[in-house]
Backbone bond lengths (Angstrom), bond angles and torsions (degrees), N, CA, C in turn:
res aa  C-N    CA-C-N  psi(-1)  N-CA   C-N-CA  omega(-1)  CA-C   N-CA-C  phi
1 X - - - 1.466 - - 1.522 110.20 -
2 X 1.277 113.82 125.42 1.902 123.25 172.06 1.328 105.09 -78.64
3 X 1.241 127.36 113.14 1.203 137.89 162.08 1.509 124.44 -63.15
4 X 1.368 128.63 58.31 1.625 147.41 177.75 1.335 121.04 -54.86
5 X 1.541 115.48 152.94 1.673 99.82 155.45 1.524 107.36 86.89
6 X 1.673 80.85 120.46 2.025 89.78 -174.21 1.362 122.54 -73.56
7 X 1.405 107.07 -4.48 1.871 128.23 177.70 1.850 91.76 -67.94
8 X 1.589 101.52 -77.02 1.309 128.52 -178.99 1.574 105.61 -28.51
9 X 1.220 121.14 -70.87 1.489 140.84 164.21 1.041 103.99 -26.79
10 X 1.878 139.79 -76.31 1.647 109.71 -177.30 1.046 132.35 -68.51
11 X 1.524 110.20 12.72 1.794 102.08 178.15 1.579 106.57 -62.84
12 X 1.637 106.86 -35.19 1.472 98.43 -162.84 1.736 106.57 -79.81
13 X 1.542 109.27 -52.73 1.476 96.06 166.10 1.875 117.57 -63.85
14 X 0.636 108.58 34.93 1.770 116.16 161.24 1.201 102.97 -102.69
15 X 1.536 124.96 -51.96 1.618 121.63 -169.81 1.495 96.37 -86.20
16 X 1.329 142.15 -59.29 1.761 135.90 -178.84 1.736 91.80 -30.71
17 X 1.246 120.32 -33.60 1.386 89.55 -161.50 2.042 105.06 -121.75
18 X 1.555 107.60 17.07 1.174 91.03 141.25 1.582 108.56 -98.79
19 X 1.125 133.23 -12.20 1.544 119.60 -177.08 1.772 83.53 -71.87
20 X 1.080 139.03 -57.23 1.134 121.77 -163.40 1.741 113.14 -41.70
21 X 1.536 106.12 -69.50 1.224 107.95 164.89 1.800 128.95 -36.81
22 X 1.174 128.64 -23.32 1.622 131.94 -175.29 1.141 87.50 -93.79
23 X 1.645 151.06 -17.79 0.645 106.00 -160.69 1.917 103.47 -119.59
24 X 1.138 97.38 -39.31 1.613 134.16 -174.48 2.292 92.28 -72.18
25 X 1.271 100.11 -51.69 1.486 95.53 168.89 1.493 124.83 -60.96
26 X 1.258 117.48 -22.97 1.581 109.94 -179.86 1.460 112.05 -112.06
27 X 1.206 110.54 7.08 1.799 117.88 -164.95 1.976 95.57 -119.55
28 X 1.086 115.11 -16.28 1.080 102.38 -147.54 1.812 99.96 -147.57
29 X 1.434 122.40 115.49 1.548 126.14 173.23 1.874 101.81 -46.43
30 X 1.329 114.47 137.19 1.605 118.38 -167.09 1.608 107.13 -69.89
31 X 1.489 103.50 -33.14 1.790 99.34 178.32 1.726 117.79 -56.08
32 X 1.556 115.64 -22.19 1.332 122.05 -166.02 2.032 104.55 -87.28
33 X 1.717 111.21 -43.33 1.268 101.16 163.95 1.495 130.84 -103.10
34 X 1.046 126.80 -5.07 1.598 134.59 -134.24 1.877 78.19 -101.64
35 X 1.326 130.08 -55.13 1.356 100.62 -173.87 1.515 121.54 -88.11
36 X 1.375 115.81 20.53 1.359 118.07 174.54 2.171 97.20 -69.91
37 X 1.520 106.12 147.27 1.233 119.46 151.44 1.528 117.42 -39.21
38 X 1.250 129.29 128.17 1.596 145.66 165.46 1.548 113.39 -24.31
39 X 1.231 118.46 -56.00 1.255 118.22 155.19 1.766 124.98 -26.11
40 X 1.262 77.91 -70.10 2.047 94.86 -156.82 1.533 97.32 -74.42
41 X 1.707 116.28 -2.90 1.359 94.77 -173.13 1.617 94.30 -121.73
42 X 1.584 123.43 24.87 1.320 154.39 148.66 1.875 100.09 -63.48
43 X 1.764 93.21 -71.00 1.289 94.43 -167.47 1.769 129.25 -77.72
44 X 1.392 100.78 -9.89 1.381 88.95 154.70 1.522 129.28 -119.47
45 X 1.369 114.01 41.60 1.427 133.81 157.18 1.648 94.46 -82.78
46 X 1.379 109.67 -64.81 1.399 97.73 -164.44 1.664 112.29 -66.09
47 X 1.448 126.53 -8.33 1.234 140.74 -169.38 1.922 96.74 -70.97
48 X 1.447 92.68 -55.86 1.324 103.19 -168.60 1.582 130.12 -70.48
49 X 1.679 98.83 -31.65 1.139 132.05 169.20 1.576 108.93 -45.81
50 X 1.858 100.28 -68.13 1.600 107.07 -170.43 1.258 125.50 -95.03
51 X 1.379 110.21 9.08 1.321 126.49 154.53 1.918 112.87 -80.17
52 X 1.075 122.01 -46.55 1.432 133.64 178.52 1.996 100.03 -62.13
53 X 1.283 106.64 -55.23 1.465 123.94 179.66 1.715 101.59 -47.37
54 X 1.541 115.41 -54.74 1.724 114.76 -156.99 1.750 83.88 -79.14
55 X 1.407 125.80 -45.00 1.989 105.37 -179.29 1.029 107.51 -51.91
56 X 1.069 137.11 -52.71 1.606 125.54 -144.51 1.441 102.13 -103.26
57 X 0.962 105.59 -50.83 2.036 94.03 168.57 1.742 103.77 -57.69
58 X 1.097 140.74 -48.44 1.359 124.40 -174.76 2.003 121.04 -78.42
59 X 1.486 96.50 -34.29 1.866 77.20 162.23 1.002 104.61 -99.95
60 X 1.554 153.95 -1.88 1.383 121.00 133.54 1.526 137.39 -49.67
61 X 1.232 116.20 -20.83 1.268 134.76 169.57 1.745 104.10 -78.95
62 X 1.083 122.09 -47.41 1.117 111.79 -179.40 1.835 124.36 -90.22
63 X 1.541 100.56 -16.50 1.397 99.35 162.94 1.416 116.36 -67.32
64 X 1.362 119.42 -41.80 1.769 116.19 171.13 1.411 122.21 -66.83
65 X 1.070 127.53 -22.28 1.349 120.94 -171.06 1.848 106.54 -111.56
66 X 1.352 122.25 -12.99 1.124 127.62 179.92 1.451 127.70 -108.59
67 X 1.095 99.12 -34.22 1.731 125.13 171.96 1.800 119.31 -98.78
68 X 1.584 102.84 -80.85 1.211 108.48 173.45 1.821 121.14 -49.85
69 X 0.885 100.92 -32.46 2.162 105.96 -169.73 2.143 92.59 -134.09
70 X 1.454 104.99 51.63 1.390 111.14 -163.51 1.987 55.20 -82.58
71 X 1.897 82.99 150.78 1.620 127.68 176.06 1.719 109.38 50.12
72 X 1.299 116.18 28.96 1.385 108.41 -164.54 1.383 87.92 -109.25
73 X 1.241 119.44 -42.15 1.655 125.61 -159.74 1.466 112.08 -108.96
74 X 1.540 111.60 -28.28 1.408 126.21 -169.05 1.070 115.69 -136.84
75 X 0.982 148.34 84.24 2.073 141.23 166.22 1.183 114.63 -13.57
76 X 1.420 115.77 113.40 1.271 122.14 167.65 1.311 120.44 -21.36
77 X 0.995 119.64 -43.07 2.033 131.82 -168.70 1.952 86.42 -78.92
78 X 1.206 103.18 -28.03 1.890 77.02 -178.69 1.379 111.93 -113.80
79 X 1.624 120.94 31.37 1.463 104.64 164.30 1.412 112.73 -78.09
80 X 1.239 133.35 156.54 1.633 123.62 170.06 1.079 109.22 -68.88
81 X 1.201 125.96 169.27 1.626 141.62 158.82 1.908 104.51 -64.10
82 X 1.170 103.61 171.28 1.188 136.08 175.49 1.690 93.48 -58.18
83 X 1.455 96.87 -84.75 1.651 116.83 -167.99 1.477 108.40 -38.42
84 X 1.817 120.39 -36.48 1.568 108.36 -172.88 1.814 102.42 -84.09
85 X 1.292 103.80 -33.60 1.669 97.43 164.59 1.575 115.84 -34.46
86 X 1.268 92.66 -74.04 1.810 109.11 -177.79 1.550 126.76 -33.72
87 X 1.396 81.73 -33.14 1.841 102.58 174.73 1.450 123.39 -77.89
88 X 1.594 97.66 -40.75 1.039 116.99 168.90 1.710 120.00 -51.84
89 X 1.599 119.09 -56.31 0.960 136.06 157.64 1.600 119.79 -35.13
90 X 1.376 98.37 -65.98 1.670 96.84 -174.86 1.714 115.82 -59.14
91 X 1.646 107.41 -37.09 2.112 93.68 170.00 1.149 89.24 -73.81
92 X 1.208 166.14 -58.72 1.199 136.29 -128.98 1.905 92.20 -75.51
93 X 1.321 107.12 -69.54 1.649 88.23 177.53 1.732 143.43 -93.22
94 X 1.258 73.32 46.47 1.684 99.41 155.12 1.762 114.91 -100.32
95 X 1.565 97.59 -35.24 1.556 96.09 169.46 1.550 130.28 -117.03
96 X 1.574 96.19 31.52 1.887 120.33 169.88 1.503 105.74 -70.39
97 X 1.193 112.32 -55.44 1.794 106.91 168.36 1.566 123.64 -50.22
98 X 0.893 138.42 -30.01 1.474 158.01 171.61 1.347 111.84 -68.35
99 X 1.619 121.62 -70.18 1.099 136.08 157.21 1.578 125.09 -26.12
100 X 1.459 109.19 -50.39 1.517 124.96 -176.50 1.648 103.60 -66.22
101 X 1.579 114.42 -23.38 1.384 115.48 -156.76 1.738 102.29 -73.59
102 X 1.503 122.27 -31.10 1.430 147.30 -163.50 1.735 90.23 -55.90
103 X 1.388 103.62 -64.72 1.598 110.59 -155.85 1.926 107.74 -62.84
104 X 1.800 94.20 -38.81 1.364 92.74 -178.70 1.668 127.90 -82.73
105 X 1.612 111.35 -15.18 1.438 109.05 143.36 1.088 134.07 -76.63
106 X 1.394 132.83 -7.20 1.371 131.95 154.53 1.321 120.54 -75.46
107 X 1.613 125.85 -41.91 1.728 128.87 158.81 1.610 107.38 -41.86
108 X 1.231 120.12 -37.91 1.777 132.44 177.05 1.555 108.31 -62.97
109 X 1.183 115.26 -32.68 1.608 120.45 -168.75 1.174 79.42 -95.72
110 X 1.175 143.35 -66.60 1.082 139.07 178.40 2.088 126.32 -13.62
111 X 0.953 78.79 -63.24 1.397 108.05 -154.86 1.829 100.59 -79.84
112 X 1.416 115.85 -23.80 1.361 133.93 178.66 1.547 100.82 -91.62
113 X 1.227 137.58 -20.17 1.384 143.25 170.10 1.584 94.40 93.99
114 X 1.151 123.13 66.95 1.701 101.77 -175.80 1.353 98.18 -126.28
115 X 1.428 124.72 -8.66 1.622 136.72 149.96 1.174 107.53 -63.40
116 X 2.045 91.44 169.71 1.495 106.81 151.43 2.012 116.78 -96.07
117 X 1.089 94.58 37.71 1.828 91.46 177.09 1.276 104.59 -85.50
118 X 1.489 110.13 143.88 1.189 128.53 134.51 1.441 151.86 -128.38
119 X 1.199 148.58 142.97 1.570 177.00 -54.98 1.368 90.86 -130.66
120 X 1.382 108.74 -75.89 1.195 113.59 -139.21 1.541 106.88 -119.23
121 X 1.266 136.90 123.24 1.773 123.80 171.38 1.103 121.08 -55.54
122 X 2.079 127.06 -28.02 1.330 126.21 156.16 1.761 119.04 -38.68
123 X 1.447 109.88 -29.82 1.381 124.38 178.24 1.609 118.59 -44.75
124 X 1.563 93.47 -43.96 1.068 88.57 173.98 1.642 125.36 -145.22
125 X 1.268 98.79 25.13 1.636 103.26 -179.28 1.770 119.48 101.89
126 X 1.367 144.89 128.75 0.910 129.35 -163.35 1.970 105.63 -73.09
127 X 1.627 99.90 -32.92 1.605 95.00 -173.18 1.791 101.98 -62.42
128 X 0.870 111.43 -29.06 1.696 124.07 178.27 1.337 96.84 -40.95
129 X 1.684 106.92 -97.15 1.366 123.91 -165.35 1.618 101.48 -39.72
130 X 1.107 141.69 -71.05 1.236 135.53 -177.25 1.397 117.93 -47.38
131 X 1.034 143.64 -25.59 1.907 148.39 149.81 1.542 88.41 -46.92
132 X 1.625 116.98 -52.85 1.892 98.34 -139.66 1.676 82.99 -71.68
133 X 0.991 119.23 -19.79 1.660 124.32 -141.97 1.805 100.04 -73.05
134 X 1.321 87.49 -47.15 1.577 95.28 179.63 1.983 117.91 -76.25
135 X 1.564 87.05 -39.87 1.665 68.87 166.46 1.901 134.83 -91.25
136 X 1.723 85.35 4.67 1.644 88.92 162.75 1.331 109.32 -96.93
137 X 1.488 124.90 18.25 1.116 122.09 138.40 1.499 152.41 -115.90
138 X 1.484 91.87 2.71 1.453 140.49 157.53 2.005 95.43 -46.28
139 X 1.509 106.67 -63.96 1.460 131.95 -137.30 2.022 78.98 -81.28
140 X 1.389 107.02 -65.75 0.952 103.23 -158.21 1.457 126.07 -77.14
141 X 1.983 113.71 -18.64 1.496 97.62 127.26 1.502 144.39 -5.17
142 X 1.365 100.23 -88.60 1.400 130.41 -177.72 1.668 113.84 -52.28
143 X 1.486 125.20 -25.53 1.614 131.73 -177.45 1.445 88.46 -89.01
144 X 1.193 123.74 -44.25 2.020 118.13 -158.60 1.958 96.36 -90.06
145 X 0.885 108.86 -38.07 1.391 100.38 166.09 1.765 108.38 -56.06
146 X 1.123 123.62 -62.34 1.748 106.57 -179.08 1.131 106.18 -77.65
147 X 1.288 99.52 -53.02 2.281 81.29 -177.89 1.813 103.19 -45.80
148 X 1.056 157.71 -8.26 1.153 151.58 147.99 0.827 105.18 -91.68
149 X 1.436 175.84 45.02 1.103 154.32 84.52 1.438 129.59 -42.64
150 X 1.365 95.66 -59.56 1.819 133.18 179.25 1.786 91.71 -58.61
151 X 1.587 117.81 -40.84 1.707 107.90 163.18 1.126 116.65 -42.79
152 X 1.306 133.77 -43.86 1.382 128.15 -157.88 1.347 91.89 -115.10
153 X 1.387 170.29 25.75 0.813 160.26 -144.44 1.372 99.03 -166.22
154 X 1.211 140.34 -21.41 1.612 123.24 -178.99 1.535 82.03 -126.16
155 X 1.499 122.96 130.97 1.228 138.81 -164.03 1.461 113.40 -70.72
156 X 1.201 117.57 -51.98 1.700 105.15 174.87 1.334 134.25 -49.33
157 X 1.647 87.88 -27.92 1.994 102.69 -166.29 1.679 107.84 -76.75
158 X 1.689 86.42 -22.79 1.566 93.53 168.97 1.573 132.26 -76.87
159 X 1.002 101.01 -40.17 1.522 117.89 173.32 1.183 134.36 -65.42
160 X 1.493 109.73 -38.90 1.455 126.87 -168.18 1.655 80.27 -113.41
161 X 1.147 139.32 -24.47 1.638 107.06 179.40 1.295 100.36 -126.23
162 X 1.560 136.77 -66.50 1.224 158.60 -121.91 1.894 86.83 -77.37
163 X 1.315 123.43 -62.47 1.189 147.86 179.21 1.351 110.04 -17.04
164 X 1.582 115.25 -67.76 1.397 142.28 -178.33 1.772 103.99 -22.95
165 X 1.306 96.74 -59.15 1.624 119.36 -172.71 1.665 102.24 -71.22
166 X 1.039 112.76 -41.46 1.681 113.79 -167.07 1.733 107.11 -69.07
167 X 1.011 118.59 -40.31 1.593 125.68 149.84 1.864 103.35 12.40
168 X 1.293 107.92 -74.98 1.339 123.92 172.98 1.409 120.78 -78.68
169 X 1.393 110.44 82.35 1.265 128.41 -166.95 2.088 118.14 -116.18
170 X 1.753 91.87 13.22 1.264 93.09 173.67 1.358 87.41 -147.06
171 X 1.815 89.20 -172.35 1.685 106.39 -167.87 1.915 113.15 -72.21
172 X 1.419 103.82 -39.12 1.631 123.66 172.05 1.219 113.73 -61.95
173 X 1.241 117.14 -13.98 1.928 122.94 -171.43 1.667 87.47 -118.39
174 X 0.794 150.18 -20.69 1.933 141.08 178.40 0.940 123.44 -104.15
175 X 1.111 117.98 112.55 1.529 135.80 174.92 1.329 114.94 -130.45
176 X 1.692 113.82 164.62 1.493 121.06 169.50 1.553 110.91 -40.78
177 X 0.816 104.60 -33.28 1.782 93.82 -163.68 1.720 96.38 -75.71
178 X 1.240 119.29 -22.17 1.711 122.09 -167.07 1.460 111.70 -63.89
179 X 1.965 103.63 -20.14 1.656 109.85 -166.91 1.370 102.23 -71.80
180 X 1.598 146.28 -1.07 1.127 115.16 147.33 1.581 104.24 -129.97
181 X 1.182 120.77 62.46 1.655 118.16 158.71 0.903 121.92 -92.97
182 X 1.432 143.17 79.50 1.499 162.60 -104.21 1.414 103.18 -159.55
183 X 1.337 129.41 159.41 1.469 139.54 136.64 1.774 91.27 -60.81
184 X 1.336 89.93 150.85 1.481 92.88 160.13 1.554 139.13 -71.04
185 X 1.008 117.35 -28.50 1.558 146.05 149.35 1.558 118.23 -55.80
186 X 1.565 116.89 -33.73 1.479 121.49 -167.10 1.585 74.92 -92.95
187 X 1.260 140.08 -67.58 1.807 117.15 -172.51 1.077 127.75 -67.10
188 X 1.561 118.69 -5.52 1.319 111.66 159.40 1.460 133.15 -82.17
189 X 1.317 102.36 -26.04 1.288 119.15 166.45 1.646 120.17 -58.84
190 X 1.142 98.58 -41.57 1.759 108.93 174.90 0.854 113.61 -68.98
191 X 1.472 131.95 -26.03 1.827 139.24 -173.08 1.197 99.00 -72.75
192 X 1.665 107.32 -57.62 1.484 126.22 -171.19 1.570 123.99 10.28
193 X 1.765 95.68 -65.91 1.107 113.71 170.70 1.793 136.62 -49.68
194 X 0.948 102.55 -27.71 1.505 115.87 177.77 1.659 101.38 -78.26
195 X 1.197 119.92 -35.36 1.807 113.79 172.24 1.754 105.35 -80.19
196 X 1.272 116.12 -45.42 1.454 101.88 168.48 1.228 120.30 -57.88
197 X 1.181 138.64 -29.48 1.544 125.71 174.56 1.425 108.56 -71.33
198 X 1.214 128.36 -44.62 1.790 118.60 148.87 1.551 131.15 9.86
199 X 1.841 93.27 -58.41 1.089 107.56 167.87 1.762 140.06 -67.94
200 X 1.307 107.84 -47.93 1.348 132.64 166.42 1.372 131.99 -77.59
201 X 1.301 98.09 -40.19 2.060 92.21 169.83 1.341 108.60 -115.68
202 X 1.267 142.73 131.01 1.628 149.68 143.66 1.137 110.26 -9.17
203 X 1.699 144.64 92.58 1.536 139.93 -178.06 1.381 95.33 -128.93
204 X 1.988 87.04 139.11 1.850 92.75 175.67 1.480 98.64 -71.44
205 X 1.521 91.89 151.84 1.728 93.78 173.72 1.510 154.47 -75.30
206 X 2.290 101.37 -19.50 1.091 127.27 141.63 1.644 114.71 -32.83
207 X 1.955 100.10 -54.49 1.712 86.08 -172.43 0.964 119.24 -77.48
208 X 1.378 114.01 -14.00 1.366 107.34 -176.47 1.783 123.80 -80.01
209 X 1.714 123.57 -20.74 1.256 137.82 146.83 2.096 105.96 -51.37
210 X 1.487 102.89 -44.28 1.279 74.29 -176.17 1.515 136.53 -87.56
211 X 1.229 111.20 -10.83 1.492 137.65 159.54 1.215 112.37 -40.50
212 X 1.679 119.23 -56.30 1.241 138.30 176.09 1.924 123.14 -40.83
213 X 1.676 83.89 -60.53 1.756 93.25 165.13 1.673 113.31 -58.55
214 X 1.187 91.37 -54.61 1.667 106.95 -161.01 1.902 94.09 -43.25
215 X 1.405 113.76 -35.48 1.506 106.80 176.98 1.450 97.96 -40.96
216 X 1.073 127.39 -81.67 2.045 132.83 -160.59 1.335 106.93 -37.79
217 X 1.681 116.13 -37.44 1.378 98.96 167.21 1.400 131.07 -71.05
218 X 1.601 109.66 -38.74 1.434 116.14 -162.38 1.523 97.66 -69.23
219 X 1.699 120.55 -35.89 1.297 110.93 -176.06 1.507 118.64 -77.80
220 X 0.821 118.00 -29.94 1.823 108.98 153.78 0.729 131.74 -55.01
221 X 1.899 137.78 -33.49 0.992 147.83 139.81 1.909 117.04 -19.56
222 X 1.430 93.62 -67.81 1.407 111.80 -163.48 1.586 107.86 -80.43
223 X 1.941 117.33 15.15 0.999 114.74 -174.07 1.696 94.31 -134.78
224 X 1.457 130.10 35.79 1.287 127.00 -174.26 1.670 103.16 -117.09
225 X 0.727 100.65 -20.03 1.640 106.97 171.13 2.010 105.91 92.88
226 X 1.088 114.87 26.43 1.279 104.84 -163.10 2.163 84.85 -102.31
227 X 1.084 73.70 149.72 1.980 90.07 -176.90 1.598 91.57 -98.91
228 X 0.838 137.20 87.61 1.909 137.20 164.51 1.545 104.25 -81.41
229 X 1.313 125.37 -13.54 1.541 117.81 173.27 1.156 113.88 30.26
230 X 1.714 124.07 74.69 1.318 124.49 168.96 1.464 114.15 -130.07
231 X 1.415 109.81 94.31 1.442 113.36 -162.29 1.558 105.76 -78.70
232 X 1.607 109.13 144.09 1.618 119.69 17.98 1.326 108.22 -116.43
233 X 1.584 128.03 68.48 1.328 145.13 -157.79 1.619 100.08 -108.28
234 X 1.064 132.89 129.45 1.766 153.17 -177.64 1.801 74.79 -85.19
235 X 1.308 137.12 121.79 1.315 144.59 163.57 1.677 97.14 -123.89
236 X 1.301 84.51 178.87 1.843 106.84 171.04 1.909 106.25 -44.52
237 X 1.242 104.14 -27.98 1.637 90.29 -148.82 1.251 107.77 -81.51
238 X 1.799 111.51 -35.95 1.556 143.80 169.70 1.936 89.23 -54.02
239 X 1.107 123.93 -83.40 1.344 129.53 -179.18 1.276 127.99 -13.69
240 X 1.698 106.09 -60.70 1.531 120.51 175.16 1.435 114.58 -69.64
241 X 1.499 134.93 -1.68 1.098 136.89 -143.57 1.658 77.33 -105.78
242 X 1.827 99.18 -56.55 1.309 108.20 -177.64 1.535 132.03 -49.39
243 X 1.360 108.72 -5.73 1.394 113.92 -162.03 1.583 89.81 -108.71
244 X 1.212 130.52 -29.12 1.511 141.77 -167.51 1.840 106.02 -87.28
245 X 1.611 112.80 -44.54 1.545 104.45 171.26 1.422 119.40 -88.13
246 X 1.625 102.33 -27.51 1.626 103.65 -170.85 1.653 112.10 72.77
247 X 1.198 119.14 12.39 1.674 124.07 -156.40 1.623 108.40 -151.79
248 X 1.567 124.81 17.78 1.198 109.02 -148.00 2.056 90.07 179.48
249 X 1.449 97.31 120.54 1.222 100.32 163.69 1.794 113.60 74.37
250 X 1.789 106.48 46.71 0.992 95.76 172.09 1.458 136.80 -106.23
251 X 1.424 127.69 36.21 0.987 149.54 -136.33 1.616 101.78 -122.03
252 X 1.359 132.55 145.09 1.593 145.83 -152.02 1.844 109.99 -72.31
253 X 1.988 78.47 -82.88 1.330 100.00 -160.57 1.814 92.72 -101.17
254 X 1.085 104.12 -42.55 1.808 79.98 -164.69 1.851 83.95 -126.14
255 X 1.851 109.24 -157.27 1.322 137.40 -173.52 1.252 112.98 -94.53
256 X 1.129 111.09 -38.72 1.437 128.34 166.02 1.561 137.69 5.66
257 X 1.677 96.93 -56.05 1.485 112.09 161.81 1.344 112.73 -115.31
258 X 1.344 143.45 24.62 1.435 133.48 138.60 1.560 125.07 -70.15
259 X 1.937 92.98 -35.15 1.429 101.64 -172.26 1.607 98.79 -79.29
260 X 1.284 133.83 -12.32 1.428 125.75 -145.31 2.331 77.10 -97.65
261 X 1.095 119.85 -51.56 0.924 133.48 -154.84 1.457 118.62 -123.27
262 X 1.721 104.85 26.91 1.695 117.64 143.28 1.561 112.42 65.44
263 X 1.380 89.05 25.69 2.002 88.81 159.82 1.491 104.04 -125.12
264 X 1.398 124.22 14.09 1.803 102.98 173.87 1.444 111.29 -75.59
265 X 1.454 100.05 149.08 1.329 104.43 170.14 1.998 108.77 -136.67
266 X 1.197 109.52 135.60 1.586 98.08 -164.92 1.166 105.63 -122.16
267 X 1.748 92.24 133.70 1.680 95.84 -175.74 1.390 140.38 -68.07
268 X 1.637 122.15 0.19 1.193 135.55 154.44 1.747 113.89 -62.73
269 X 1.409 116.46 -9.11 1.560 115.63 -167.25 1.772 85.66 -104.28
270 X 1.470 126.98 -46.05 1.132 109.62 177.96 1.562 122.63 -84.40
271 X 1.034 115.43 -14.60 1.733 106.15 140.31 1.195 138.98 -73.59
272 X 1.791 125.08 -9.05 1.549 133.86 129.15 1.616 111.89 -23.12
273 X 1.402 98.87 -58.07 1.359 96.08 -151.88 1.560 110.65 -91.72
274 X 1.409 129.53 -16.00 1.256 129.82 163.92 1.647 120.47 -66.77
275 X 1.258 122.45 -12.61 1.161 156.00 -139.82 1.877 88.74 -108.60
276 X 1.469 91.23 -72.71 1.658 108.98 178.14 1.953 114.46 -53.64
């Protein structure tokens, strides 16, 4: 569905700018955002948003699994230190401003009709939205799987960006907070994909903001080291494997495209073999 029509068109800047308002209105005195341009007060909703989102999902994440259920989930010998947290923390928000910029040029494409999003799920039927839903996640699978691959695989992109992140290449160096310690460019590039499917499949636009966040969670998730083995789910265990070969298991949300294209590796086979 083409999203047309200057009526059609403010539905979406109607909602950018009550999320602006819920969020920028209760966080923030009105003289400091309210006369910024529509844009910039786009981009630091989502600034504020996924900065507030990566604290509290990551020391809650790390108070339960490190503190609260200390040796239940993780071996003492592999929690990180303090100091690689901290580190962890500081790239990640060094490249939160950068990051924030992705969501608010896509709300812009958005909002100009130059997608296929639309407003409302009445738009197009509930059996609808749920088809587009899965293959805009079908799509966007399939972009973050090579745009990560093609990271490690064409040498500069690795070095000068991809690298930054690889730092944390064991269980004592990875933590929640590591799921976005990125070059700024190496996490934008990985998002990427979620605005290109914009283009190609019909996505409501709520889901498509919430997909967006939901990244900060899933990647903290997928950076705690816990093996939950729930196929066909890309978890911690698939993840850490990835951080240890660099060659294996580069795929988001599920297995899907390692197995299709001969890089999975599963962590029940390398606990076979420690075992052996």
């Amino acid at each position: 569905m083409e999203s047309g029509g200057g009526e059609y068109l403010k539905l979406f800047e109607e909602e950018t700018t009550l999320y602006n308002h819920i969020v920028l209105g209760n966080l923030l005195p009105c003289r400091l955002w309210y006369p910024l341009p529509h844009f910039f007060q786009t981009w630091l909703r989502n600034y504020i948003a996924g900065t507030l989102l990566y604290f509290i999902s990551g020391f809650l994440w790390c108070f339960y699994i490190y503190y609260w259920k200390r040796n239940v989930y993780v071996p003492k010998d592999a929690i990180p230190s303090n100091k690689a947290m901290l580190l962890q923390i500081f790239v990640a928000m060094k490249a939160m401003p950068w990051y924030c910029a992705l969501p608010a040029i896509s709300e812009y494409m958005v909002e100009n009709g130059w997608t296929r999003c639309f407003s409302r799920i009445s738009d197009v039927g509930l059996p609808a939205y749920l088809i587009y839903l899965v293959i805009n996640l079908v799509v966007v699978e399939f972009g973050i799987y090579w745009m990560h691959r093609e990271l490690h695989d064409i040498k500069p992109l690795y070095k000068y960006l991809h690298a930054i992140h690889h730092i944390y290449n064991k269980q004592n160096t990875l933590s929640p907070f590591a799921g976005l310690a990125f070059h700024p460019l190496d996490g934008i590039l990985q998002a990427i994909p979620h605005v290109i499917a914009l283009f190609i499949v019909p996505m409501h636009f709520t889901s498509h903001l919430a997909l967006l966040f939901i990244e900060a969670i899933w990647t903290a998730n997928i950076h705690d080291c816990i093996n939950a083995n729930i196929w066909p789910i890309m978890g911690a265990g698939y993840h850490t494997i990835h951080h240890t070969t660099y060659r294996h298991n580069y795929g988001h949300y599920s297995i899907w495209m390692d197995w299709m294209f001969g890089t999975l590796r599963d962590p029940m086979d390398e606990g076979s073999k420690k075992v052996m």
